[in-house]
N, C-alpha and C positions, 0 to 999 in steps of 0.2 A: 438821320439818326444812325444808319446802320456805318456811312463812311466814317462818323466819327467815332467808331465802336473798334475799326478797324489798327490804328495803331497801337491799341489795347492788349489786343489780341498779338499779334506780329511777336509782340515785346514778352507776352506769356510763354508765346512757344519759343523764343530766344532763350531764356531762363531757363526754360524745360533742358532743350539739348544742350545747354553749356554744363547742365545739372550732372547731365547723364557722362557726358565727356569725362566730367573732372571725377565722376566715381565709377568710371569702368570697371574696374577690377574688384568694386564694392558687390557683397550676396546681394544684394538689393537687386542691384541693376542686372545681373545676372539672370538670376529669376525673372524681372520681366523681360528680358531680353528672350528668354527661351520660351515666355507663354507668347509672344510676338509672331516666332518664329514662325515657317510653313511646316505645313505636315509635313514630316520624312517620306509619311506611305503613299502622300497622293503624287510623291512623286516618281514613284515604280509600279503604282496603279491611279494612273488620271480617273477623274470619273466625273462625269457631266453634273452640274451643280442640279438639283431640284431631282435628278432620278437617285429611286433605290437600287443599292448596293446588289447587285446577281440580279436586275430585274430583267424579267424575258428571256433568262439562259435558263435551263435546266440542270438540276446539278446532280438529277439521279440519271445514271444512263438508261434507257431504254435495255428491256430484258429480251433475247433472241430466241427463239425456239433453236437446238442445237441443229445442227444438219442431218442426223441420224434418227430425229425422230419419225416411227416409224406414221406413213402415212394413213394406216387403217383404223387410229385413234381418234374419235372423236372430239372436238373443240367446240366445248359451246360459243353458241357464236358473242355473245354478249361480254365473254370474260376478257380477264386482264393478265396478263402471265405476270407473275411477282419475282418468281424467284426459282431458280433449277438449280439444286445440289446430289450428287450420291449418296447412295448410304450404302455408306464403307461398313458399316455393323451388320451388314444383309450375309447370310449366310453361305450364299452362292460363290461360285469362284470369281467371279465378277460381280462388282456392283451394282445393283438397280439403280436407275433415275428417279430424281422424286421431282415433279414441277408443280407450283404451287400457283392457284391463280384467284382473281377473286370478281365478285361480278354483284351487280346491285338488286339483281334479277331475285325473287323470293327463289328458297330453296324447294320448292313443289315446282316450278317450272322447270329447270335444271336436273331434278330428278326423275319428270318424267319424260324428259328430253334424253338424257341418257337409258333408259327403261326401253324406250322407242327405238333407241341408236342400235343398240344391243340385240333385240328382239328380231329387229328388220335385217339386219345385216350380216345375221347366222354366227354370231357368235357364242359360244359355249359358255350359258348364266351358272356361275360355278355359287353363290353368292349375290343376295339383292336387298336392297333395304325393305324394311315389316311395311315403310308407311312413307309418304311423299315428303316428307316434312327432311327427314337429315338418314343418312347411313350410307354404306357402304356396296358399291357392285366389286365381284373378281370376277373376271371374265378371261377365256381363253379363245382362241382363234387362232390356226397356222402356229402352232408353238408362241404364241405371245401370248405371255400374262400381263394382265391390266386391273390395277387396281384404283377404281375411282372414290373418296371421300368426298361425299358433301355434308358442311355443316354452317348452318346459319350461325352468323357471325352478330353483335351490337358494335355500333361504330361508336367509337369515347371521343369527346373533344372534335364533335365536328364543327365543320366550318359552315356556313351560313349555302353553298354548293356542295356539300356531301351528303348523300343519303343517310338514313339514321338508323338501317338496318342491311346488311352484306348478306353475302353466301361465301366462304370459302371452300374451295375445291384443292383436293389433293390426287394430282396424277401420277401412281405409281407403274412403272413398268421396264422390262427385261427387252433390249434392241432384240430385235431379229436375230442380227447375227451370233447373239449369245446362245439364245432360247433355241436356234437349229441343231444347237450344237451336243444338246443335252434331253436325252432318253425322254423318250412320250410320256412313258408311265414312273409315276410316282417323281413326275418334276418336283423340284421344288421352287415353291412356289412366295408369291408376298407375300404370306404372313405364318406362323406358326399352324395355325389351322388347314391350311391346303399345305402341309410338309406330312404328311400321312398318304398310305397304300390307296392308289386309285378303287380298289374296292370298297374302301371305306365312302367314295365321293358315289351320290345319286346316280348312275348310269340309267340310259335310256332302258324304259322297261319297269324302272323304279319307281312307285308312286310318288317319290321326294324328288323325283327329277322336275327341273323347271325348264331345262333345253334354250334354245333349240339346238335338235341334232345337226350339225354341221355337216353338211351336202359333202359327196365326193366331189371334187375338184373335177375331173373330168365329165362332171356329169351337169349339160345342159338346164340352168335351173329356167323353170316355166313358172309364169306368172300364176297368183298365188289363185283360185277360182271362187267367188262366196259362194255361201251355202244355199241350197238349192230354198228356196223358202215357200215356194209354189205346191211343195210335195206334202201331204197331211204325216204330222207327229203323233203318234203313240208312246204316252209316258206310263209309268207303271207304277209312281209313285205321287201319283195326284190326290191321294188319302190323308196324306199330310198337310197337303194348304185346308185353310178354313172350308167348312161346307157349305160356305152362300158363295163361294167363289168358284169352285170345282166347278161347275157345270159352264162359267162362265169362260175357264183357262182351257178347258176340253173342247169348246168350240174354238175359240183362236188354235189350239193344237189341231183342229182337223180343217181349220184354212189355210194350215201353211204355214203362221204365222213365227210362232215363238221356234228360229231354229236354233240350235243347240251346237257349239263346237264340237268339232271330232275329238273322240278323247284322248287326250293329252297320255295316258299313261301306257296307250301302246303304240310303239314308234310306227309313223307311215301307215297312222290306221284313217281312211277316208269314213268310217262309218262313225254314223252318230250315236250318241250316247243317249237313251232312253231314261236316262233319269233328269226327272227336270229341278229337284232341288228346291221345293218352292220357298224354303227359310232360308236360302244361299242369299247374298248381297248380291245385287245387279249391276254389273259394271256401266258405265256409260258408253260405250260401245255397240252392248248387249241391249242396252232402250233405244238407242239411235237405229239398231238395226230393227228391232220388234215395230218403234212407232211406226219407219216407213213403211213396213209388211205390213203392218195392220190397218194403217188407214186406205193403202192401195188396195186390200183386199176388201175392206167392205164397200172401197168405191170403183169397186170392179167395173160395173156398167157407168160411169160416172167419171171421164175422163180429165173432165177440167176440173176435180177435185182431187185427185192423183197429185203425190211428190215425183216429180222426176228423177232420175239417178244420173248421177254425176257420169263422164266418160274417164279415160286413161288419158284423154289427152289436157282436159280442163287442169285451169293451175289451181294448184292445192292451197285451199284456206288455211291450213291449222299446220304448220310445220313438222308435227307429232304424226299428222295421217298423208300420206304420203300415197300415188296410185299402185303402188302394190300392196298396202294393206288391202287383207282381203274384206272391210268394210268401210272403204273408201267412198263407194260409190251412192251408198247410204248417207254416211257424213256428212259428205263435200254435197249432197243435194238438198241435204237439209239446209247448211250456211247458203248453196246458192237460193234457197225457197227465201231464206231470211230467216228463217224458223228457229236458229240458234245464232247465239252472239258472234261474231264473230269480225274481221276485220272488212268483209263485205258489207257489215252493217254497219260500220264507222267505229264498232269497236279497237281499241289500240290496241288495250290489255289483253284481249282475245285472239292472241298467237297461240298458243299451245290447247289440244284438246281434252289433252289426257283420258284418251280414250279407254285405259284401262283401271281409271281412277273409281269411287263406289258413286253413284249413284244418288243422290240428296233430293228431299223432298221436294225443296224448291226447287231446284230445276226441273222434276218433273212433272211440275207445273207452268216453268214458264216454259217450256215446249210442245205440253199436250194440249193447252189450252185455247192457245191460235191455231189450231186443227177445229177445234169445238166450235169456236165461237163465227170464224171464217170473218172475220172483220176488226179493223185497227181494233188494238187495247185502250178501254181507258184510263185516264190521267189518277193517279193514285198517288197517294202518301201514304202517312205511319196514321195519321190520324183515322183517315178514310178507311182503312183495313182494321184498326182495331173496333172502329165504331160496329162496322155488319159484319164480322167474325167473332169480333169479342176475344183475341188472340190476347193472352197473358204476356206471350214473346213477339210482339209485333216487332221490337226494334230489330230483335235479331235477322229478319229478314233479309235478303241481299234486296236493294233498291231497284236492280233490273228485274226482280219477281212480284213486287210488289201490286204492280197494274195486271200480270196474268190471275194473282191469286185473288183480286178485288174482281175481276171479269168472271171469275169462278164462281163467287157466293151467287150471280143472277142464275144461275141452272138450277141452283132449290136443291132438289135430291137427287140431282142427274150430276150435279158436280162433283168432278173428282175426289175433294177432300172430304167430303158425305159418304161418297162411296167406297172409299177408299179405306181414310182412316176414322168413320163414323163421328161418333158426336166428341167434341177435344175441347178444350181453349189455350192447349199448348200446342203448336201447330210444331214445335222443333224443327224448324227450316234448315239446319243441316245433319238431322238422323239418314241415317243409309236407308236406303228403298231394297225389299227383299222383290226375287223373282213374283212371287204371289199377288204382292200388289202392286210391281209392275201388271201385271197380265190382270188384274182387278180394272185398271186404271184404261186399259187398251180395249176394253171388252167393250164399249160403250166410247160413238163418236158423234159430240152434238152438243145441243143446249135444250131445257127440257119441253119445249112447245114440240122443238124438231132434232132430231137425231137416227142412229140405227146402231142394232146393238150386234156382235158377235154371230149371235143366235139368228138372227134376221139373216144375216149377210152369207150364213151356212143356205140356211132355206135359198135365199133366189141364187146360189150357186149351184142348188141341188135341179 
């Protein structure tokens, strides 16, 4: 069939080109002559049939950090540098640098990574953000001004590998070699607001100063030493917590426990401050260090119930607490006990500690209560806690607090949320914990068959 189909054909395409011959010069033949034709472009750019056009080249260049950036600025480690320009409208005789970078990380880890940067490293907090969520640090140091922007970003038109929510970061600051060159006082500085008389700026001595005083250069710094916590606290305002608590914050204040930072408003002052604040917010530092002084001191005679303290030389779980902070030892013994989240625990998301962040109900629950209970937690849900708590906001709870606060209802009225925040059905699992019931919540260690409270643990020390 098909050979005989074949003279058929031969004789069609004969007619075809004698068609096309005799009308060269006709539009017709023209036009298909040219849609025929080969690409022009594939012939000054070949490209492999089946691949896309720029596949596997990059066509944004890669951004450098310049060679003059100065080395004593912080780079969170997670970010992306975007973009470095001057600004030429800065009022200095030279330009400041502005580098912009961006990173996937929430903006609470990044701000209190910087908070920490700053803090550790003696630099001069001229300026710091209200809250961990977005704002701005101006920091000095050796004549460099440094101004950091963080602000969480919404990612538009992402791609199926883009995260759906950024941080950008804004790194403003003045070389070295600029900033040496121009008068201590009343620099001017990144923004309108630090271009005013150093008088006007918080100097140490200032109750509005936040520091730290920057060490003379010649002068040997010594590691930083914690607070003696062994030695008994006299406060003078313990009239202001609740009166069912008083008696109980007076006995942890006469074991040592609750110690109090030097205060802050008079420069190179070692001694502590006698007010304990008890409606002040408790930072997370501030319970990391009371939990471990309190449960070591009432299990003074009692060795194998003791948290251990970390050494100088142990490597640091939490990026944020590093072995010169001076509640390191505390921290890092708790992550080594297990006792808080962290990346020893398989936690991933538990890099940063922010130690100097407030304090939330949950959490001090789920760290006080595996002290109490002295045996695994068990298995909880949303269901299982609303059922024997009767919580109105059960969902809002974090899912790692879940199984301490469920471990909690079997103590009856020895457990923390009873004694603490009495009868609820709004547990508010991220209201701020004040010093009071911090030290409410520390006064009593156990479950209620067995336990020992404050008052006990005064007695067999006496």
């Amino acid at each position: 069939m098909l050979s005989s189909k074949r003279p058929a054909i031969f004789l069609s395409m004969a007619v075809l080109l004698s068609s096309l011959t005799a009308c060269s010069n006709s539009p017709a033949s023209k036009n298909l002559e040219q849609s025929l034709a080969a690409d022009p472009a594939l012939q000054n750019n070949p490209t492999v049939f089946g691949q896309t056009k720029n596949q596997g080249i990059s066509t944004t260049p890669t951004v450098q950090l310049p060679q003059d950036f100065p080395k004593e600025i912080p780079i969170y480690p997670n970010a992306t540098l975007q973009e470095i320009k001057p600004d030429n409208n800065s009022e200095n005789s030279e330009p400041k640098t502005i580098t912009r970078w961006q990173s996937s990380d929430p903006s609470n880890f990044i701000t209190s990574f910087y908070r920490n940067q700053f803090q550790n490293k003696n630099w001069q907090i001229l300026q710091q953000p209200k809250d961990d969520i977005e704002g701005t640090f101006e920091v000095k140091q050796n004549n460099l001004f440094l101004k950091v922007t963080i602000q969480p970003k919404s990612v538009t038109n992402t791609t199926s590998n883009q995260a759906q929510t950024a941080t950008e970061l804004l790194i403003e600051y003045l070389p070295n070699k600029i900033a040496i060159n121009q008068p201590t006082i009343n620099q001017p500085n990144l923004n309108q607001n630090l271009n005013q008389n150093s008088s006007e700026i918080p100097q140490p001595g200032d109750p509005q100063f936040i520091g730290p005083i920057i060490p003379n250069a010649n002068v040997v710094q010594q590691p930083v030493i914690p607070t003696n916590t062994s030695e008994p606290q006299e406060f003078s305002d313990l009239n202001q917590a609740p009166p069912e608590w008083r008696k109980q914050i007076q006995d942890l204040a006469t074991l040592g426990v609750l110690s109090i930072e030097p205060d802050k408003t008079k420069p190179n002052s070692n001694s502590t401050n006698n007010q304990f604040q008890p409606n002040q917010i408790i930072t997370r530092r501030e319970y990391a260090r009371w939990l471990v002084a309190a449960n070591n001191a009432m299990y003074a005679n009692n060795p194998a119930k003791q948290i251990r303290l970390a050494s100088a030389n142990d490597q640091p779980a939490f990026r944020d607490v590093l072995p010169k902070d001076p509640d390191f030892s505390a921290i890092q013994g708790l992550a080594e006990a297990g006792l808080i989240p962290s990346s020893l625990t398989g936690d991933t998301t538990a890099v940063l500690f922010r130690p100097d962040a407030p304090l939330t109900r949950e959490q001090l629950l789920l760290w006080k209560v595996p002290l109490d209970t002295r045996q695994a937690l068990p298995v909880a849900n949303l269901e299982a806690v609303k059922q024997t708590w009767g919580f109105q906001d059960t969902e809002k709870i974090d899912p790692k607090a879940l199984r301490a606060i469920l471990a909690d209802f079997q103590s009856a009225e020895q457990s923390n949320i009873r004694r603490v925040f009495g009868y609820t059905t709004l547990f508010q699992p991220k209201k701020a914990v004040t010093r009071a019931e911090a030290g409410a919540a520390l006064s009593y260690f156990g479950i209620q068959s067995e336990g020992i409270s404050a008052t006990e643990a005064l007695k067999l020390k006496s």
